[in-house]
TORVO-920522 format. One record per residue (C-alpha): residue number from 1; residue in three letters; x, y, z. Coordinates in nm, 2 decimals. Layout:
N
PT pos code      x      y      z
PT NUM  ALA      X      Y      Z
...
***
This chain:
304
PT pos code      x      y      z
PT   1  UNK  -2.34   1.51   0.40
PT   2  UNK  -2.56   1.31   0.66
PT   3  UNK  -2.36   1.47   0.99
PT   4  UNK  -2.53   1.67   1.20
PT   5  UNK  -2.35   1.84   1.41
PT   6  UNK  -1.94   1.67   1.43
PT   7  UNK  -1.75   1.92   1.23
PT   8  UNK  -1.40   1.80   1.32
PT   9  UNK  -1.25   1.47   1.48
PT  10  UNK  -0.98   1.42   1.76
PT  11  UNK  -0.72   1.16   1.62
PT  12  UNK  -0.55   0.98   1.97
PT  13  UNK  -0.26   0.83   1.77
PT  14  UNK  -0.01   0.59   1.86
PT  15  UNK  -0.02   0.70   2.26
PT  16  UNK  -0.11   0.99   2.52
PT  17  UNK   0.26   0.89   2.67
PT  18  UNK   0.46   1.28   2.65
PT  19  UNK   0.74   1.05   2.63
PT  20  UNK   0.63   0.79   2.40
PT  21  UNK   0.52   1.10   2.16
PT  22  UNK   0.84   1.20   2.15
PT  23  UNK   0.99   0.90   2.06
PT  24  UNK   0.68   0.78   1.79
PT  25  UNK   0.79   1.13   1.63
PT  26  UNK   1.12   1.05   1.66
PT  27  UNK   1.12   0.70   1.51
PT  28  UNK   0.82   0.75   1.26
PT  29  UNK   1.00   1.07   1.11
PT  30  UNK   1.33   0.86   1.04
PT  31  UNK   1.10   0.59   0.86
PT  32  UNK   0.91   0.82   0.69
PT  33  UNK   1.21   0.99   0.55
PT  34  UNK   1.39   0.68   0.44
PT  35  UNK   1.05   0.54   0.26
PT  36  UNK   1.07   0.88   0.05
PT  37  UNK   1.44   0.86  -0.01
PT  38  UNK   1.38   0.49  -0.11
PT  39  UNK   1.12   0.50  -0.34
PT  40  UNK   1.29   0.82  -0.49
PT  41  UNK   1.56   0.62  -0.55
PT  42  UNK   1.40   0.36  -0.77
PT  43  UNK   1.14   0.58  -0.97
PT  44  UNK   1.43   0.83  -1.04
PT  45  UNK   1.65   0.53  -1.12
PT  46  UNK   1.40   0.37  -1.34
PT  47  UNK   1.32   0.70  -1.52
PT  48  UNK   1.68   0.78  -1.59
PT  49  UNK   1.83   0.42  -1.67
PT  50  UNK   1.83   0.26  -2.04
PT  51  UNK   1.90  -0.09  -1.90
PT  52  UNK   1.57  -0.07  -1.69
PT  53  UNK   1.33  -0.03  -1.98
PT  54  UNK   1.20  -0.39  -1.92
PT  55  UNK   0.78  -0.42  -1.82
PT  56  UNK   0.88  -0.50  -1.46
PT  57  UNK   1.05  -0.21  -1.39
PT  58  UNK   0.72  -0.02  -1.56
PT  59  UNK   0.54  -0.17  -1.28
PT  60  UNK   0.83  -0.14  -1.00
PT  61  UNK   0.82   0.26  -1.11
PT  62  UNK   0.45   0.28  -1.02
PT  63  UNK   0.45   0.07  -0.74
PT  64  UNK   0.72   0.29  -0.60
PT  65  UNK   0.51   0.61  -0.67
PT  66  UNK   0.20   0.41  -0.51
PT  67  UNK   0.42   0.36  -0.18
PT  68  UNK   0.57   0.71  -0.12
PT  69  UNK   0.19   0.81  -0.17
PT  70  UNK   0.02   0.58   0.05
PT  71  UNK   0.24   0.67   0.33
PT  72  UNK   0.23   1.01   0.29
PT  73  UNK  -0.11   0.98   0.35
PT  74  UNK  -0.07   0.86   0.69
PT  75  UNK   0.28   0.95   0.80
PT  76  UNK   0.29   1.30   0.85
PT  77  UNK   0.00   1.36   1.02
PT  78  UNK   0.12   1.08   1.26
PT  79  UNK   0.44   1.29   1.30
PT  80  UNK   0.32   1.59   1.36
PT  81  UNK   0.02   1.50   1.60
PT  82  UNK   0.31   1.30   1.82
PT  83  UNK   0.42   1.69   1.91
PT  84  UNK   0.09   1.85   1.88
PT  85  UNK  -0.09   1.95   2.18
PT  86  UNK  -0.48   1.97   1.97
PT  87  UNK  -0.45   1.68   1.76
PT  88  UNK  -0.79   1.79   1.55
PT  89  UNK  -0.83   1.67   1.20
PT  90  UNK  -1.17   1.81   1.02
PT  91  UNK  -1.43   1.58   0.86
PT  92  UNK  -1.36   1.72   0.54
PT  93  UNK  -0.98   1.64   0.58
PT  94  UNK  -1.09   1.33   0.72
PT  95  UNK  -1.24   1.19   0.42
PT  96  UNK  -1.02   1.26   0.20
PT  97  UNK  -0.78   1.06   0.42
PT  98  UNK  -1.01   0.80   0.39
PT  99  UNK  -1.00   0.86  -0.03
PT 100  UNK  -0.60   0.88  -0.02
PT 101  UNK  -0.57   0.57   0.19
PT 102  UNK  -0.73   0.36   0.00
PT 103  UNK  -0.65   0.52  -0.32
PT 104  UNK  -0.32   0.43  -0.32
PT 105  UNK  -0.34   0.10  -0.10
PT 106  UNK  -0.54  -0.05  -0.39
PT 107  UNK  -0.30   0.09  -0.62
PT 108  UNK  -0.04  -0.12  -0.44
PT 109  UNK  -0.24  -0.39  -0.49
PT 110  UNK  -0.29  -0.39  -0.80
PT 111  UNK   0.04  -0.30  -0.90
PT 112  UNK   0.16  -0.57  -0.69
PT 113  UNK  -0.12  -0.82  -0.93
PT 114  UNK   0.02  -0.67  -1.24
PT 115  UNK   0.40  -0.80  -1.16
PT 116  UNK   0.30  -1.12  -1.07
PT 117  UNK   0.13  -1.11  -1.43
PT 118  UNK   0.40  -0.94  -1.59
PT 119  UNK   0.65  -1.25  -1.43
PT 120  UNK   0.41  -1.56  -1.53
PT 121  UNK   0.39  -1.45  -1.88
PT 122  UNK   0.82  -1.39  -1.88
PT 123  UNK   0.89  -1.76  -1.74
PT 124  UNK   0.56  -1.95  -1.86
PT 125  UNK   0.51  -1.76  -2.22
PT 126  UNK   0.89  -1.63  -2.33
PT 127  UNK   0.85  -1.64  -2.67
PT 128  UNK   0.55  -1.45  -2.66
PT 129  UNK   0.68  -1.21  -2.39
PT 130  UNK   0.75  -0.92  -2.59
PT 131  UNK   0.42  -0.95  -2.79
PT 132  UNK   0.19  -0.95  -2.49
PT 133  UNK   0.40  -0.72  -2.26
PT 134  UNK   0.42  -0.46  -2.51
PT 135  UNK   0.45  -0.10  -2.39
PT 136  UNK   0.11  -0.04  -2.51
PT 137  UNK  -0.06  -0.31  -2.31
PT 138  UNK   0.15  -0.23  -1.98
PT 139  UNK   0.04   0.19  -2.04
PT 140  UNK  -0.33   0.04  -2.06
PT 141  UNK  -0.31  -0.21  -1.70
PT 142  UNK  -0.15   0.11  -1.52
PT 143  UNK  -0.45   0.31  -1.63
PT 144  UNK  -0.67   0.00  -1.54
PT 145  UNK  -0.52   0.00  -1.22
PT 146  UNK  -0.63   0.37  -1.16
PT 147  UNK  -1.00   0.35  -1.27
PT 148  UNK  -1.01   0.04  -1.01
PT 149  UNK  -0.84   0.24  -0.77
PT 150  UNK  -1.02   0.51  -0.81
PT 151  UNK  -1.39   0.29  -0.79
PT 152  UNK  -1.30   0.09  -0.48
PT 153  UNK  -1.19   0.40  -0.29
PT 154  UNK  -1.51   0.62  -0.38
PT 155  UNK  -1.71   0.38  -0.22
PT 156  UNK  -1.53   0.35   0.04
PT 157  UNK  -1.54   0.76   0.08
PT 158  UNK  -1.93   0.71   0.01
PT 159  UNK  -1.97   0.49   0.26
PT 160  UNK  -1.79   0.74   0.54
PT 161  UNK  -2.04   1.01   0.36
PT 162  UNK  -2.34   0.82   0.50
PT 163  UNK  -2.24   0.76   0.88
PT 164  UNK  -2.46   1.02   1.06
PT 165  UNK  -2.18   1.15   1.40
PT 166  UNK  -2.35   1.30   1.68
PT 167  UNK  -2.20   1.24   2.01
PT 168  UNK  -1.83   1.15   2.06
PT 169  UNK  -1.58   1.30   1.80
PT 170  UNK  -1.24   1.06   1.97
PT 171  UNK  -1.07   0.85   1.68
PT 172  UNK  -0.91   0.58   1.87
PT 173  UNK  -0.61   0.56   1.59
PT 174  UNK  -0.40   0.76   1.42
PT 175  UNK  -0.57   0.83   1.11
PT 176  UNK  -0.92   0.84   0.96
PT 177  UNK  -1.09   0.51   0.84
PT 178  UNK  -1.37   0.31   0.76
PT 179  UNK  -1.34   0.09   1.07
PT 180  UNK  -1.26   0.33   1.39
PT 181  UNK  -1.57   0.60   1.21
PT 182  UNK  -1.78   0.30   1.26
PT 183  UNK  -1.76   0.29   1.64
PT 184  UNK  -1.82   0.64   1.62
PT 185  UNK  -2.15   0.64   1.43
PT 186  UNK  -2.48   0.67   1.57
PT 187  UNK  -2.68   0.41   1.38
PT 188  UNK  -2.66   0.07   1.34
PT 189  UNK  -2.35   0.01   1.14
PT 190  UNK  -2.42  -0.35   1.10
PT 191  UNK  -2.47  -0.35   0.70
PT 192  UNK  -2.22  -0.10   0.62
PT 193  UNK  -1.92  -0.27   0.78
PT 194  UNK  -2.08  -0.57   0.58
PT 195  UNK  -1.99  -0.35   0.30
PT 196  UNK  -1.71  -0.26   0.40
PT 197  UNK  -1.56  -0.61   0.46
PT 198  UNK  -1.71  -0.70   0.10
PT 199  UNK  -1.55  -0.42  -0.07
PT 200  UNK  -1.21  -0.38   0.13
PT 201  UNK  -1.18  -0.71   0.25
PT 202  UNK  -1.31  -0.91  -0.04
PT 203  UNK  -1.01  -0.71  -0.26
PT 204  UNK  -0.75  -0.81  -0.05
PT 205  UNK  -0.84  -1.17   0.02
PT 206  UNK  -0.91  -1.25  -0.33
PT 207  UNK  -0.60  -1.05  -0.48
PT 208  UNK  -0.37  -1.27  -0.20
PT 209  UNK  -0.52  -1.58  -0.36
PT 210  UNK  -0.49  -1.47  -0.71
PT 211  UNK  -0.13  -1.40  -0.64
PT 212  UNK  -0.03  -1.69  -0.47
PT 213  UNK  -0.22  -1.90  -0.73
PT 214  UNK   0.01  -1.76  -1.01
PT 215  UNK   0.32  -1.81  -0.79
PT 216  UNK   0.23  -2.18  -0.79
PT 217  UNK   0.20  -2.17  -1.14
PT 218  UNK   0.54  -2.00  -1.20
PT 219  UNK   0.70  -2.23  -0.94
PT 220  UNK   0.55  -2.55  -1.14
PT 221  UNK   0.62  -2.38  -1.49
PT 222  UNK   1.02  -2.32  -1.35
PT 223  UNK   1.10  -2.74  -1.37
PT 224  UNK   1.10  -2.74  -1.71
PT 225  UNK   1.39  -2.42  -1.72
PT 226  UNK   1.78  -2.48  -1.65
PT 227  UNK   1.94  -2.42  -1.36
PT 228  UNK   2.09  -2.03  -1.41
PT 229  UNK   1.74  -1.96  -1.56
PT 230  UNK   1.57  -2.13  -1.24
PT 231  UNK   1.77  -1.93  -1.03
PT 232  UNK   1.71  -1.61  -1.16
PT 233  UNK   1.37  -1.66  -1.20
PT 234  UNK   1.33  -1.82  -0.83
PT 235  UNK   1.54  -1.47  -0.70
PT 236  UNK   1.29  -1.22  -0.88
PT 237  UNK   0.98  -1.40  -0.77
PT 238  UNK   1.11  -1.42  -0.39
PT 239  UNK   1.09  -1.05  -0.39
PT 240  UNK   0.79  -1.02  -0.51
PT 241  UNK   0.66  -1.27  -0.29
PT 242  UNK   0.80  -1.12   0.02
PT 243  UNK   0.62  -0.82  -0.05
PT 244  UNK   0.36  -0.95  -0.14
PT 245  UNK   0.32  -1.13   0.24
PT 246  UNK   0.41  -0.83   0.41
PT 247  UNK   0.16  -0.61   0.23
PT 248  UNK  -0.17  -0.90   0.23
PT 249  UNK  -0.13  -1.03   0.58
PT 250  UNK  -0.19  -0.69   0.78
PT 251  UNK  -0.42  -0.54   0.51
PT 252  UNK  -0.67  -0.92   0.54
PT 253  UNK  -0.66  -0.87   0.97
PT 254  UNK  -0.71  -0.55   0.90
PT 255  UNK  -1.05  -0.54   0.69
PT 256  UNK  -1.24  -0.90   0.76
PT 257  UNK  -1.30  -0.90   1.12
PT 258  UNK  -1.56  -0.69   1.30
PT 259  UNK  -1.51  -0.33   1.34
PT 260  UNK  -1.30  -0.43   1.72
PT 261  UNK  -1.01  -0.20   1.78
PT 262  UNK  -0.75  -0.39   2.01
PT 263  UNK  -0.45  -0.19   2.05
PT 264  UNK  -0.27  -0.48   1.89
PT 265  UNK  -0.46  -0.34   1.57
PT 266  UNK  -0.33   0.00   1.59
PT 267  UNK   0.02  -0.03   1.73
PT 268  UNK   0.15  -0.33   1.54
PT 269  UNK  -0.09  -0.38   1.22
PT 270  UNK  -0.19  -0.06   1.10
PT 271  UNK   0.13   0.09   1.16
PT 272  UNK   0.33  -0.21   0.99
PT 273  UNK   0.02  -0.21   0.67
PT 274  UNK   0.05   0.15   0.63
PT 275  UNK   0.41   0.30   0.68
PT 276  UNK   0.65  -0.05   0.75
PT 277  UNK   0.57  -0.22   0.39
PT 278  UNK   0.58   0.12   0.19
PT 279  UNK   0.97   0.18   0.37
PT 280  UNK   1.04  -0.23   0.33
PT 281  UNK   0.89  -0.26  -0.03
PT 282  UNK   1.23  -0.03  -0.22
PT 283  UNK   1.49  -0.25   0.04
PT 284  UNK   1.36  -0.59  -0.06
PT 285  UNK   1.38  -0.47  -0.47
PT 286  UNK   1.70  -0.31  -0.46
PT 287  UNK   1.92  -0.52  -0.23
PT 288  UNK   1.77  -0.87  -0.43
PT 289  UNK   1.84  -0.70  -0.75
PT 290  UNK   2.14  -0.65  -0.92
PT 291  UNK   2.04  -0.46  -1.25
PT 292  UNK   1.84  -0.19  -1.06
PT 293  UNK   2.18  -0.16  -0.79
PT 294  UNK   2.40  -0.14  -1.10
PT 295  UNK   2.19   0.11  -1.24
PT 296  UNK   2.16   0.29  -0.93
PT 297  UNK   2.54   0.32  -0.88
PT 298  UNK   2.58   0.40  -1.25
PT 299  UNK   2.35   0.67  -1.22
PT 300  UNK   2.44   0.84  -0.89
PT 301  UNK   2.83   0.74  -0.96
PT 302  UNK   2.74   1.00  -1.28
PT 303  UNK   2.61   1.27  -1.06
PT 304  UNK   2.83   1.29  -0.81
***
């Protein structure tokens, strides 16, 4: 640990407004209860249902279990700071926000890679579908997708190991990460935000083309299919798509620009990248699906 004498940071959040505090805990605790319901919903949907044994709901599960996570990692805090009269957060806490974040952000991404994969080998490769999507091969991308997580948010974490903090201990946002501990540092932190934009940056820019690259494929691919098959096809992608542009476009703004915090960044972005999309993600799949909402009224019809 290269600090020398910051032991703790002060988060400002959302505002310094009594009122507004109120109403971010408000509003924020709503959301962040609704993204847990949701996301409950589908993984203990997915779990329990025979119907949904398909690779894409595999994925779904774990992109699910990625959201609740990812905003857990940010929402809470956010809720509980909006009351707080000492909103303190220590440096060890604060990197492992830093781990968490981008832990299971990448996991989303990833995830997010995987179902686009999973749906261009479905419409381009059917009769092979089976064969390459076996259960086997999907257990081995999850895991895949943890290593990678795992690698791109250790250096991210080892990078937030080496900024030396001497003077000011303010976070001008509402949790800990790369870009608001660089305006904090006392060095030059002109290489590591290079890094930074390389590692963060370069993943998300590269994984929105990648996507969007097979999307064009599977549109192309999707002449050749009849109509009902075009359809359903068209309906699945759409969601994945949607999701997909929700997720990339904060996330790119967010890691590819110098290390400049407007309050545009924090208020709209941030909050949208790391609380909106995990909340939106389990509305967009259940309400433009019909086999996970007949498998969720089946199984909760059950219950009750």
């Amino acid at each position: 640990m290269m600090n020398s004498s910051v032991t703790e940071f002060i988060l400002l959040g959302l505002t310094q407004d009594p009122v507004k505090q109120k109403a971010v805990f408000g509003v924020f605790l709503i959301f962040y209860l609704a993204t847990l319901l949701g996301n409950f919903l589908i993984v203990v949907t997915i779990k329990t249902s025979r119907t949904l044994g398909s690779p894409m709901y595999f994925f779904l599960f774990y992109l699910s279990f990625a959201d609740a996570c990812f905003s857990t990692t940010t929402a809470p805090r956010l809720i509980v700071d909006a009351l707080a009269q000492k909103k303190t957060i220590s440096y060890n806490e604060c990197m492992i926000q830093v781990f968490a974040a981008h832990f299971f952000g990448c996991m989303e991404i990833l995830v997010l890679i995987l179902m686009a994969f999973d749906r261009y080998v479905a419409i381009c490769k059917p009769l092979r579908y089976t064969t390459i999507m076996s259960r086997h091969v999907c257990s081995v991308l999850v895991i895949l997708a943890w290593v990678g997580s795992c690698i791109h948010s250790s250096a991210q974490v080892f990078l937030a190991l080496r900024l030396p903090f001497c003077g000011p201990n303010v976070i001008d946002h509402y949790f800990c990460d790369l870009q608001p501990l660089l305006k904090l540092a006392c060095m030059d932190t002109y290489m590591i935000n290079l890094l930074v934009v390389s590692n963060s940056g370069a993943i998300c820019t590269v994984s929105f083309i990648i996507l969007l690259i097979s999307y064009v494929v599977i549109l192309y691919s999707l002449r050749n299919h009849s109509t009902e098959g075009r359809r359903k096809a068209l309906s699945t992608c759409t969601s994945h798509f949607i999701v997909v542009v929700l997720f990339f476009g904060p996330c790119i703004f967010m890691y590819t620009r110098p290390p400049t915090t407007f309050p545009i960044d924090k208020m709209i972005v941030a909050v949208f990248y790391t609380i909106g999309t995990p909340l939106l993600n389990p509305l967009i799949y259940t309400l433009r699906n019909m086999e996970v909402k007949k498998a969720m009224k089946k199984l909760w019809c059950s219950k009750v």
